[in-house]
Backbone atoms as SQL, in Angstrom:
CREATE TABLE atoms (id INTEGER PRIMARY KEY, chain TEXT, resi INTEGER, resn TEXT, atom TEXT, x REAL, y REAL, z REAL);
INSERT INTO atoms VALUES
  (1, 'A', 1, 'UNK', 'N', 222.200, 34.124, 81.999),
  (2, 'A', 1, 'UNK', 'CA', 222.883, 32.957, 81.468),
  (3, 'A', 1, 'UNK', 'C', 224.373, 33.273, 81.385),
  (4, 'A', 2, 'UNK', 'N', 224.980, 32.702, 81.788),
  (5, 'A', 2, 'UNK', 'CA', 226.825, 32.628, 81.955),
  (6, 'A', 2, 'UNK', 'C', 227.136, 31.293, 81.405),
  (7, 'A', 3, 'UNK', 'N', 227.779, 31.291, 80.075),
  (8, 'A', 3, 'UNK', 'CA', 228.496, 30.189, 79.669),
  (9, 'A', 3, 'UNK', 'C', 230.213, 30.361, 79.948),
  (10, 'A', 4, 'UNK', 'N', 230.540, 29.126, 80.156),
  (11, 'A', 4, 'UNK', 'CA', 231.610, 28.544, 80.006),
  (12, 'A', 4, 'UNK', 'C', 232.456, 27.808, 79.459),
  (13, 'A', 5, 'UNK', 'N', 233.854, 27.925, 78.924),
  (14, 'A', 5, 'UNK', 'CA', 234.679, 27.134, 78.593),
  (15, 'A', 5, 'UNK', 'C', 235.364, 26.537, 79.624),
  (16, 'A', 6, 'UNK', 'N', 235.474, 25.158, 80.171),
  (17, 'A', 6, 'UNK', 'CA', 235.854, 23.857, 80.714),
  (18, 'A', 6, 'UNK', 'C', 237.155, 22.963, 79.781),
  (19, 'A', 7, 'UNK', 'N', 238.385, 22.351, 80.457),
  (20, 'A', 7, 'UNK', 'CA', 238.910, 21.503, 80.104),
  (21, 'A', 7, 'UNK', 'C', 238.108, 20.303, 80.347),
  (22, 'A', 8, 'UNK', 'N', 238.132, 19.658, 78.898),
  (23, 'A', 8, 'UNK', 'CA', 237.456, 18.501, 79.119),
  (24, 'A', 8, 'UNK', 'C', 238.266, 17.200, 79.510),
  (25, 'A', 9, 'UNK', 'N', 237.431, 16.413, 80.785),
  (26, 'A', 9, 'UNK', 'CA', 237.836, 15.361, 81.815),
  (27, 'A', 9, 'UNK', 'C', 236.941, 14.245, 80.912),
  (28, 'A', 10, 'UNK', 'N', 237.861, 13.076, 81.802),
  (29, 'A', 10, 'UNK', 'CA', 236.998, 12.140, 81.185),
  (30, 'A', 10, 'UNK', 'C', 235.353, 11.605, 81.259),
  (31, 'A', 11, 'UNK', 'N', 234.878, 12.300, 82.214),
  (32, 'A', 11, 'UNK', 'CA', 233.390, 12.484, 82.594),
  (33, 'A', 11, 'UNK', 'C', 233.063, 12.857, 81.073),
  (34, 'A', 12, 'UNK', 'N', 233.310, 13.677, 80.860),
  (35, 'A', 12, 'UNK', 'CA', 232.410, 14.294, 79.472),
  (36, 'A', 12, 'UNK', 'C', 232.413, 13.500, 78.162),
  (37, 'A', 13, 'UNK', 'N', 233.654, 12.432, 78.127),
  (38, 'A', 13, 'UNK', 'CA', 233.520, 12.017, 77.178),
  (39, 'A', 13, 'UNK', 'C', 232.269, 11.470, 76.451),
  (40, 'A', 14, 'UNK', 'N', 231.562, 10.757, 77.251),
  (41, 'A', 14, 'UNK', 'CA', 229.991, 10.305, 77.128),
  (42, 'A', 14, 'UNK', 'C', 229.175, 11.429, 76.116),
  (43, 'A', 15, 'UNK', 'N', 228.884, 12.648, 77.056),
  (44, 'A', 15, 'UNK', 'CA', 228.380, 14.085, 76.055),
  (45, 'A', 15, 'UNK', 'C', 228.709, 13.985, 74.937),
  (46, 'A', 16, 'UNK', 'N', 230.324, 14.004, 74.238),
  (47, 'A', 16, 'UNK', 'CA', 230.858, 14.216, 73.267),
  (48, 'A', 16, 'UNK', 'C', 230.440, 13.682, 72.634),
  (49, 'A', 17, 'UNK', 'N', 230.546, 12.282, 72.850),
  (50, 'A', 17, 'UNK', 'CA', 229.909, 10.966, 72.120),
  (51, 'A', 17, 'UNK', 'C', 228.845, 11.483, 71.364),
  (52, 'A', 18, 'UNK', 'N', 227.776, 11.145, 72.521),
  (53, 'A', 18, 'UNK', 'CA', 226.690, 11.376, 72.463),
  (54, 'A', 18, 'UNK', 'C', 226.439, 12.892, 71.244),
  (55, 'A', 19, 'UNK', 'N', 226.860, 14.082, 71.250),
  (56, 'A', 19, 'UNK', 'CA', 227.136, 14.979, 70.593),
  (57, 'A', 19, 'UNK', 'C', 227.519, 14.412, 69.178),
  (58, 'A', 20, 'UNK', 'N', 228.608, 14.001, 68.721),
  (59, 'A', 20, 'UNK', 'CA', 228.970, 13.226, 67.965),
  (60, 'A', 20, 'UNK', 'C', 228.287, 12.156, 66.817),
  (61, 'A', 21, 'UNK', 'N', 227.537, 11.473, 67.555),
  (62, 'A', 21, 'UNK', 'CA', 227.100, 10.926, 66.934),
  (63, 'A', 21, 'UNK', 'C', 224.990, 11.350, 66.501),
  (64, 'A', 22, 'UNK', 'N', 224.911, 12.223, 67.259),
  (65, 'A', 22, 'UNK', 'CA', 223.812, 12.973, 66.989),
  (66, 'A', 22, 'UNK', 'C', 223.879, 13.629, 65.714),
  (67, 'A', 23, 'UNK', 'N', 224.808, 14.198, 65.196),
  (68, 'A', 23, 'UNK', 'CA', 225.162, 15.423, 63.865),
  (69, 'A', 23, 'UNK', 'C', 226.066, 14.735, 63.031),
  (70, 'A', 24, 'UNK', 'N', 226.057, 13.720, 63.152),
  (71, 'A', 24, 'UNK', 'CA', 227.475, 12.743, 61.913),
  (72, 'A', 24, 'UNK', 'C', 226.868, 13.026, 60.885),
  (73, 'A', 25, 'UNK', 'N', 225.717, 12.839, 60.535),
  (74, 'A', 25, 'UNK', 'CA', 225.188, 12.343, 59.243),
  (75, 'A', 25, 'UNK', 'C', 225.256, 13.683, 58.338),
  (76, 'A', 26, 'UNK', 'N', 225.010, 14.792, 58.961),
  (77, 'A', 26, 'UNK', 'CA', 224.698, 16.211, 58.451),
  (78, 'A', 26, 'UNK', 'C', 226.067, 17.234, 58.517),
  (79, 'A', 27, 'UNK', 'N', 227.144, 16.835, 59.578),
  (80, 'A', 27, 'UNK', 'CA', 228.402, 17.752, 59.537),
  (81, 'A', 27, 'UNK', 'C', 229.260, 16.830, 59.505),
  (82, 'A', 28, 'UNK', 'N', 229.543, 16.178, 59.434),
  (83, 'A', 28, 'UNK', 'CA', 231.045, 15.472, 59.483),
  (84, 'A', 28, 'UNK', 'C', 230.987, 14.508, 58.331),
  (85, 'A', 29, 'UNK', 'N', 231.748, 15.407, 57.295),
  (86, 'A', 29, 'UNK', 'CA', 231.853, 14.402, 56.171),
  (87, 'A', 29, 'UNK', 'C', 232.707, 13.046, 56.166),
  (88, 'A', 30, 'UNK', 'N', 233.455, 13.015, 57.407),
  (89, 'A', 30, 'UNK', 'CA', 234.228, 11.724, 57.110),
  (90, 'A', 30, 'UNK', 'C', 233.993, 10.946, 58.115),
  (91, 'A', 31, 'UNK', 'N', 233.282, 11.444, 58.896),
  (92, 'A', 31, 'UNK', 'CA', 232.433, 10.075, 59.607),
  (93, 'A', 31, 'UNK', 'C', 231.089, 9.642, 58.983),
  (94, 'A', 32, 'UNK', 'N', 231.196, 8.212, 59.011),
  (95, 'A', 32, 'UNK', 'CA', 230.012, 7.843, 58.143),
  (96, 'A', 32, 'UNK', 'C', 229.427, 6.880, 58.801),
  (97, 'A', 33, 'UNK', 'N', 229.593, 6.534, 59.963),
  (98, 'A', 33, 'UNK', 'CA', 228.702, 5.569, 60.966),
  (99, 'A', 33, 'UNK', 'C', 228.730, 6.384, 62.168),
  (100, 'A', 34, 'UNK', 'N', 227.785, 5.783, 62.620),
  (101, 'A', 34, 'UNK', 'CA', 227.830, 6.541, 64.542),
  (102, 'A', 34, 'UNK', 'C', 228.780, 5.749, 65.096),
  (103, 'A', 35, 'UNK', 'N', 229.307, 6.114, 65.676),
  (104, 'A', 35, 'UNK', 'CA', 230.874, 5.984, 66.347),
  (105, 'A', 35, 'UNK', 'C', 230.221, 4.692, 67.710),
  (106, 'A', 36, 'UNK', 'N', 231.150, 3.875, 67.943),
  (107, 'A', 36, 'UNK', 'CA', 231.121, 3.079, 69.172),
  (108, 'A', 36, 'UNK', 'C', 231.638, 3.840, 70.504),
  (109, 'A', 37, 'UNK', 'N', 231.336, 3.319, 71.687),
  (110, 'A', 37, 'UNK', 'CA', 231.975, 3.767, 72.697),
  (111, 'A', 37, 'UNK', 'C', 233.402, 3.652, 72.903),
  (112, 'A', 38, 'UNK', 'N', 233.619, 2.126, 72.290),
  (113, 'A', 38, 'UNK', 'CA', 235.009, 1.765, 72.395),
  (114, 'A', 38, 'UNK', 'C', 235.906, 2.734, 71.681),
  (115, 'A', 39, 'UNK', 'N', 235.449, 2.927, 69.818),
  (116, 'A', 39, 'UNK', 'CA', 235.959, 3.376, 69.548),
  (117, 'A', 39, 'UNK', 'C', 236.559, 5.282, 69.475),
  (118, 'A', 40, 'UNK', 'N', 235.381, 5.929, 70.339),
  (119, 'A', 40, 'UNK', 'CA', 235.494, 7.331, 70.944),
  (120, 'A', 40, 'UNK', 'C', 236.446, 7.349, 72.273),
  (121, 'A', 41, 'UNK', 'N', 236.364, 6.266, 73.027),
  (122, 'A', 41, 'UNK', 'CA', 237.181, 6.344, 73.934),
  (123, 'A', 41, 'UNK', 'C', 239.132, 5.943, 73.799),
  (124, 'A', 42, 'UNK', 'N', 238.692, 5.644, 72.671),
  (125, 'A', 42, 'UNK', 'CA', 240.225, 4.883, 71.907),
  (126, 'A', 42, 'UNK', 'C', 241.183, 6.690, 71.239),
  (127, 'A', 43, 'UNK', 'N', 239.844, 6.780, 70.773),
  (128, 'A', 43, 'UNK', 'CA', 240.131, 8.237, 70.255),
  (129, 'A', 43, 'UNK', 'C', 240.518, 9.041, 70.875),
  (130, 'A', 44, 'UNK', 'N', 240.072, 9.263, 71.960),
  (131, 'A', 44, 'UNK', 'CA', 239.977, 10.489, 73.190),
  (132, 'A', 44, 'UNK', 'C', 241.293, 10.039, 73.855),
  (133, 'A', 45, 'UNK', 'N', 241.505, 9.066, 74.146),
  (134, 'A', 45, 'UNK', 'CA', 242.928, 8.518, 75.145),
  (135, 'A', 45, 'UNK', 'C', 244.207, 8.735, 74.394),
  (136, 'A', 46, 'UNK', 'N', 244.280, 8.265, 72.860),
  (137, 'A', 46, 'UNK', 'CA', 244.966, 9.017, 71.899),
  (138, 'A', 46, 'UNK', 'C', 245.192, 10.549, 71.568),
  (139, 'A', 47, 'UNK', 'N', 244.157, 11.434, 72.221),
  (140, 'A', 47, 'UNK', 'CA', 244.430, 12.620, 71.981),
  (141, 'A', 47, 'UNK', 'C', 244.703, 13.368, 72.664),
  (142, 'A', 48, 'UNK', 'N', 244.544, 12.714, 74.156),
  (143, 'A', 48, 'UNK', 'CA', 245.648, 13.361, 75.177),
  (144, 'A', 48, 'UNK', 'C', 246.974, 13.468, 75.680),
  (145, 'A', 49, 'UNK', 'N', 247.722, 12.378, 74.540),
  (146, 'A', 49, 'UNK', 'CA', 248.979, 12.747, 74.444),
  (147, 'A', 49, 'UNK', 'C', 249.451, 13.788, 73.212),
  (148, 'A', 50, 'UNK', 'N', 248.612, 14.319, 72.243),
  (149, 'A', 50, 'UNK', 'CA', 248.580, 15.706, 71.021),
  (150, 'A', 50, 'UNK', 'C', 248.871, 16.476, 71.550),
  (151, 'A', 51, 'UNK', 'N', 249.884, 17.262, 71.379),
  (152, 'A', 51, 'UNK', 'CA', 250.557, 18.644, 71.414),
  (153, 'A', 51, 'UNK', 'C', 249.580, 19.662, 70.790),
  (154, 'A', 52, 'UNK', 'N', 248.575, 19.155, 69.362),
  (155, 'A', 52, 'UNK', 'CA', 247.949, 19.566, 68.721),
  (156, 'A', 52, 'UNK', 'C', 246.547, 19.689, 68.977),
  (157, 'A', 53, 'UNK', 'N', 246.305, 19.094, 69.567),
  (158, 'A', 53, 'UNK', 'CA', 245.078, 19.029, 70.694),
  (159, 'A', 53, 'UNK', 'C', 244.244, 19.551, 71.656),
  (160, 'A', 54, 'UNK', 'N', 243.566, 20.645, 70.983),
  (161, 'A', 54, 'UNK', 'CA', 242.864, 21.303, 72.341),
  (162, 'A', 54, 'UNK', 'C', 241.609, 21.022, 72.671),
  (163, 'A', 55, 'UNK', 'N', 241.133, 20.753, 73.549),
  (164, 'A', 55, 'UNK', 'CA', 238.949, 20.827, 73.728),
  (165, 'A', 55, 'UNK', 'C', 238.608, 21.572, 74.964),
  (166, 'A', 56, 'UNK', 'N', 237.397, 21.695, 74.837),
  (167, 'A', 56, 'UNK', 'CA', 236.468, 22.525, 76.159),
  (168, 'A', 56, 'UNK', 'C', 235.382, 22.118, 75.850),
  (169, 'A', 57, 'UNK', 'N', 234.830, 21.452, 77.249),
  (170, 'A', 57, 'UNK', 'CA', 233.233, 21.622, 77.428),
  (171, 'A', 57, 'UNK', 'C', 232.175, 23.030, 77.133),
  (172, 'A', 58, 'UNK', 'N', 231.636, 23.352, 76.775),
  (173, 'A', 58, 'UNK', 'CA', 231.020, 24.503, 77.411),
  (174, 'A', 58, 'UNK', 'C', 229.653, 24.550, 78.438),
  (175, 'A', 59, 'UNK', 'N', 229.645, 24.893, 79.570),
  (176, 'A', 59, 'UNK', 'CA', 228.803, 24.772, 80.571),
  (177, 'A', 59, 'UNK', 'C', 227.730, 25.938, 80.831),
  (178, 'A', 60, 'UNK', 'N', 226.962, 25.694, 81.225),
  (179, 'A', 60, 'UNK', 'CA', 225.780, 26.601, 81.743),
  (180, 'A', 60, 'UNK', 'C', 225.290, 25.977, 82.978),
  (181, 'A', 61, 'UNK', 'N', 225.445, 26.609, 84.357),
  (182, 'A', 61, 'UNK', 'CA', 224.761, 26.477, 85.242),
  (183, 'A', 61, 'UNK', 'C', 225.213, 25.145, 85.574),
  (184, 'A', 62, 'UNK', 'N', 226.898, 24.378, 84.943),
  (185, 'A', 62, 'UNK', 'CA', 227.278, 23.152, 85.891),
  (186, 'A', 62, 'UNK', 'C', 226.785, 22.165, 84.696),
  (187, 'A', 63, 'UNK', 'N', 226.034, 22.816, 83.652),
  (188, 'A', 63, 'UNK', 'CA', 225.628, 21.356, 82.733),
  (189, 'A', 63, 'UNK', 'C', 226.264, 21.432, 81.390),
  (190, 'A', 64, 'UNK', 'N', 226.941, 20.567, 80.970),
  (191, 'A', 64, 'UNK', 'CA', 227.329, 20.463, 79.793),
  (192, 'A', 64, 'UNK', 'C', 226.224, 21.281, 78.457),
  (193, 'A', 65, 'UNK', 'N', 226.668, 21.986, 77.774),
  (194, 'A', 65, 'UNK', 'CA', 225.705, 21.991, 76.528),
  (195, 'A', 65, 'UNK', 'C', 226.342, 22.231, 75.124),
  (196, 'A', 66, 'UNK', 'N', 227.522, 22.016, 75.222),
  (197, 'A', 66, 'UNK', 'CA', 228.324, 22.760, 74.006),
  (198, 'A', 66, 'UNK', 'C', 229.877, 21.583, 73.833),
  (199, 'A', 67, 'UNK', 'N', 230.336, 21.875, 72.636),
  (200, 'A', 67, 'UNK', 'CA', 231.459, 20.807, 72.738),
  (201, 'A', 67, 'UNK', 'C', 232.683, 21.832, 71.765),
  (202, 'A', 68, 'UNK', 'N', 233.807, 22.108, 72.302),
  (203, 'A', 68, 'UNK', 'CA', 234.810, 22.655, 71.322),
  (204, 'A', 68, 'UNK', 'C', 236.097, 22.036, 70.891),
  (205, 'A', 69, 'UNK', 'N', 236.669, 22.110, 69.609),
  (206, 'A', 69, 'UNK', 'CA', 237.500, 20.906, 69.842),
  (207, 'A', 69, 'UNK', 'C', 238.819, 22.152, 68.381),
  (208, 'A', 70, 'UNK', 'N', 239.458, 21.871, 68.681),
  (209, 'A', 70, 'UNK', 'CA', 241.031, 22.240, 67.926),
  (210, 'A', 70, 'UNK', 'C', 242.035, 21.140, 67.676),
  (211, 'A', 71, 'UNK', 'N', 242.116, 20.557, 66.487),
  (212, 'A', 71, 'UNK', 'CA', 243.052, 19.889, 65.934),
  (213, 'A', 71, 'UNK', 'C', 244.019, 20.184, 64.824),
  (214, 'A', 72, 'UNK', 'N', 245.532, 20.345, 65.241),
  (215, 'A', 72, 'UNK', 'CA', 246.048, 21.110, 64.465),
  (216, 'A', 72, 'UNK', 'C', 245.011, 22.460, 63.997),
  (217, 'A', 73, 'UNK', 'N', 245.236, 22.882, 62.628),
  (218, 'A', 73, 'UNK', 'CA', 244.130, 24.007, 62.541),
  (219, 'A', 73, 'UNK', 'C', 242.636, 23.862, 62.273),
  (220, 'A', 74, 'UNK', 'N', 242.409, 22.526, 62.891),
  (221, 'A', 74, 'UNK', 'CA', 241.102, 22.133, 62.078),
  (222, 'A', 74, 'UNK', 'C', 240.098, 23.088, 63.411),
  (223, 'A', 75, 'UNK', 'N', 238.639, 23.325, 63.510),
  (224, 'A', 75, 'UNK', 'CA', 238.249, 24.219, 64.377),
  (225, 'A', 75, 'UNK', 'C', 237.053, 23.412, 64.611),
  (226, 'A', 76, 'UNK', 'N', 236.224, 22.866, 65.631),
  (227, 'A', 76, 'UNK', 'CA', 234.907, 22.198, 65.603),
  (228, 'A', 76, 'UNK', 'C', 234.083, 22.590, 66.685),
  (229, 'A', 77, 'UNK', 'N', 232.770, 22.872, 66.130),
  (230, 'A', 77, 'UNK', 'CA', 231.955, 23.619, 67.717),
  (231, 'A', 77, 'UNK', 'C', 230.929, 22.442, 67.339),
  (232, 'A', 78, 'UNK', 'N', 230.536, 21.931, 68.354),
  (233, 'A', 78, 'UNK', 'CA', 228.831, 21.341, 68.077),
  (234, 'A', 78, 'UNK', 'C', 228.068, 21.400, 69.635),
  (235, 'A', 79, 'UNK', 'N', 226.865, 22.102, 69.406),
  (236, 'A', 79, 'UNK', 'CA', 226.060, 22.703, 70.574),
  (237, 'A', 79, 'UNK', 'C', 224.457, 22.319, 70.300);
């Protein structure tokens, strides 16, 4: 098994989502609904102009399975 860190494209956004709104209820105290498409993609287009802003897919074998994300110092893994 060889994992990877990936810049994340807009292909992945879907995963994230999807990621996202799988674990809201249990890790993310300040999300309190499952997120819309509209509104993840509103998000994501906004955060590619952040200086503060880092993410990576993480891949195995070409498939998404992992999500990493850096905001300012905030730190977020969900896999």
């Amino acid at each position: 098994m060889e994992i990877k860190l990936i810049n994340v494209r807009e292909e992945h956004w879907d995963f994230i989502l999807s990621l996202r709104n799988e674990f809201f209820e249990h890790s993310f105290y300040e999300q309190v609904h499952a997120i819309s498409k509209d509104e993840h993609y509103e998000y994501m287009k906004k955060q590619t102009t952040n200086p503060n802003f880092y993410q990576w897919v993480a891949v195995n074998d070409n498939l998404p399975i992992g999500y990493v994300r850096i905001l300012a110092h905030d730190i977020n893994i969900m896999v």
